[in-house]
C-alpha positions as CSV (number, residue, x, y, z in Angstrom):
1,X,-63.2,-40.7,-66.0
2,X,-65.7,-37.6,-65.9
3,X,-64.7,-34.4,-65.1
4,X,-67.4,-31.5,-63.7
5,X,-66.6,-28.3,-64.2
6,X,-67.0,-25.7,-61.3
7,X,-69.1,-22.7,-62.9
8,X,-67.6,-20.3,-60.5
9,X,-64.2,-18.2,-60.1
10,X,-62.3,-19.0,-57.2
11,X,-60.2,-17.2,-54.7
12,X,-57.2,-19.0,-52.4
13,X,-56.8,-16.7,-49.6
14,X,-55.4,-16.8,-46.1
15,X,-57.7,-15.5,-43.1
16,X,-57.4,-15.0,-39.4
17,X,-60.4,-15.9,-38.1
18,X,-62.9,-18.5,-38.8
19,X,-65.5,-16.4,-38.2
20,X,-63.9,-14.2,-40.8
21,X,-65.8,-16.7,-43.2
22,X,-69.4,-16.9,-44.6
23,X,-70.0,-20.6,-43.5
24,X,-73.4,-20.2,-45.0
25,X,-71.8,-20.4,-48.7
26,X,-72.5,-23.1,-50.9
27,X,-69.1,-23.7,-51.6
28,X,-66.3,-23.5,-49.5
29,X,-62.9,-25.2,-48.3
30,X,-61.0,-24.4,-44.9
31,X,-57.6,-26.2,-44.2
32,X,-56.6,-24.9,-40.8
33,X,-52.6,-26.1,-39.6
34,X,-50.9,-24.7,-36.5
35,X,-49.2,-22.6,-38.8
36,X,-52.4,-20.7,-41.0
37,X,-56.1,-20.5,-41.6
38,X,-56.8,-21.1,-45.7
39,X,-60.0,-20.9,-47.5
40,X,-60.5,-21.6,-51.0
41,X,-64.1,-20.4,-52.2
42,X,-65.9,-18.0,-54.5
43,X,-64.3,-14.9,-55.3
44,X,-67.5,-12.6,-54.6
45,X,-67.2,-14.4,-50.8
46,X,-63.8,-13.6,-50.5
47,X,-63.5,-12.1,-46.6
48,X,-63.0,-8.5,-46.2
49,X,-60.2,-9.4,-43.4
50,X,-58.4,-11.7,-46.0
51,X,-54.8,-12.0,-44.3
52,X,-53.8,-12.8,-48.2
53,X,-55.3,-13.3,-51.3
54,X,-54.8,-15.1,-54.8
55,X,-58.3,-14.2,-57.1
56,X,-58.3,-15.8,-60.7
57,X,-58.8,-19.6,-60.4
58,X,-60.9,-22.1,-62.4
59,X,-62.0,-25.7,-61.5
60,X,-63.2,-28.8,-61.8
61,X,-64.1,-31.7,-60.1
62,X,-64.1,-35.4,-60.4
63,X,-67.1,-36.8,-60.9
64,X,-68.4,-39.5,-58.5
65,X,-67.6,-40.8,-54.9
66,X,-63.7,-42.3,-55.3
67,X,-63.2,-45.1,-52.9
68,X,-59.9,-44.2,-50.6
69,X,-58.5,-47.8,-52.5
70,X,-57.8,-45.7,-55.8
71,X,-54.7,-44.8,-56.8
72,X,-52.9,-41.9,-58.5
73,X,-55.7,-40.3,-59.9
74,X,-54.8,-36.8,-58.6
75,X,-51.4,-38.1,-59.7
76,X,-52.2,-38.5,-63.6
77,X,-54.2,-35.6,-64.2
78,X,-51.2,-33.4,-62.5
79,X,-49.2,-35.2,-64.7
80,X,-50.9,-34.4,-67.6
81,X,-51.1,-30.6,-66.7
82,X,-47.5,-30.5,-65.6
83,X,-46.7,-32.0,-69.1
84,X,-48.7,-28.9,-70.6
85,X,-46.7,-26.4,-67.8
86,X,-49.8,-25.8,-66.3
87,X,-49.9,-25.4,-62.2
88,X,-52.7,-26.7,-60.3
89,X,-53.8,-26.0,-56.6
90,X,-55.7,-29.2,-55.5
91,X,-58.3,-29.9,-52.4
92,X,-59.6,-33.3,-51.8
93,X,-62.6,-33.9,-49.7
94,X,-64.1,-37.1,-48.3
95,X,-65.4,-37.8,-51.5
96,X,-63.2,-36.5,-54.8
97,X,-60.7,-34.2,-55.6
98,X,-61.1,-31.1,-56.9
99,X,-58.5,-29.4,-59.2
100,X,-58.3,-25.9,-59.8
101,X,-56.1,-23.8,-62.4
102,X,-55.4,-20.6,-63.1
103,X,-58.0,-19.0,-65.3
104,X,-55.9,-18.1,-68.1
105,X,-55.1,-21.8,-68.3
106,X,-58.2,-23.6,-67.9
107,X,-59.5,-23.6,-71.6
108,X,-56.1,-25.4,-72.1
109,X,-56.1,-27.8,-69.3
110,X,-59.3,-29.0,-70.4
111,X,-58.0,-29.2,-73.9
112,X,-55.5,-31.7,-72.4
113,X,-57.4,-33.4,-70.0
114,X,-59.9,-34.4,-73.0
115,X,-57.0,-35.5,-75.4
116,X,-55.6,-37.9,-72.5
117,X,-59.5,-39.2,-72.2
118,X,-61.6,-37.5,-69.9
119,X,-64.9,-36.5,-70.3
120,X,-65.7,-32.8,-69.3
121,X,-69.1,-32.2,-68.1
């Protein structure tokens, strides 16, 4: 399985508003819930009105469309990581997952990832 690496740090914050956020970004995730209003996207777009904010992330994605029939792919590489006591925050879209890490562990998650059999892109 391939894994393409996200060239950009990454910010998980909380905002109030959507029009707190740049929709014209080219890349950007918003989870709303009745309960909060998240964004995960490039630090430098980070919202001035950021509720709450977590800067220093690093990610990757899965390379490819993955058809909804797949299982436990998210799964394995969390495993993998969790087996190397490294946290991940993951986002899946229509069509992959993405996976981010801290950036102080992301030299070593790829490490681990590649030893288990991934290709990094």
């Amino acid at each position: 399985m391939e894994l393409k690496v996200i060239d950009y740090k990454l910010s998980v914050c909380k905002v109030k508003e959507l029009s707190d956020i740049d929709l014209t970004s080219d890349f950007y995730f918003i989870g709303k819930t009745d309960e909060e209003l998240s964004l995960v996207c490039k630090t430098e777009d980070v919202p001035l009105e950021s509720v709450e904010r977590d800067d220093g992330w690093r990610g990757f994605r899965i390379q490819g469309v993955l058809d909804f029939s797949l299982i436990g792919i998210l799964s394995k590489i969390s495993g993998i990581l969790a087996e190397h006591k490294i946290g991940i925050f993951a986002v899946s879209t229509y069509n992959t997952d993405y996976i981010l890490v801290k950036e102080e562990n992301f030299d070593r998650a790829l490490e681990a990832l590649i030893s288990e059999g991934y290709t990094v892109l």
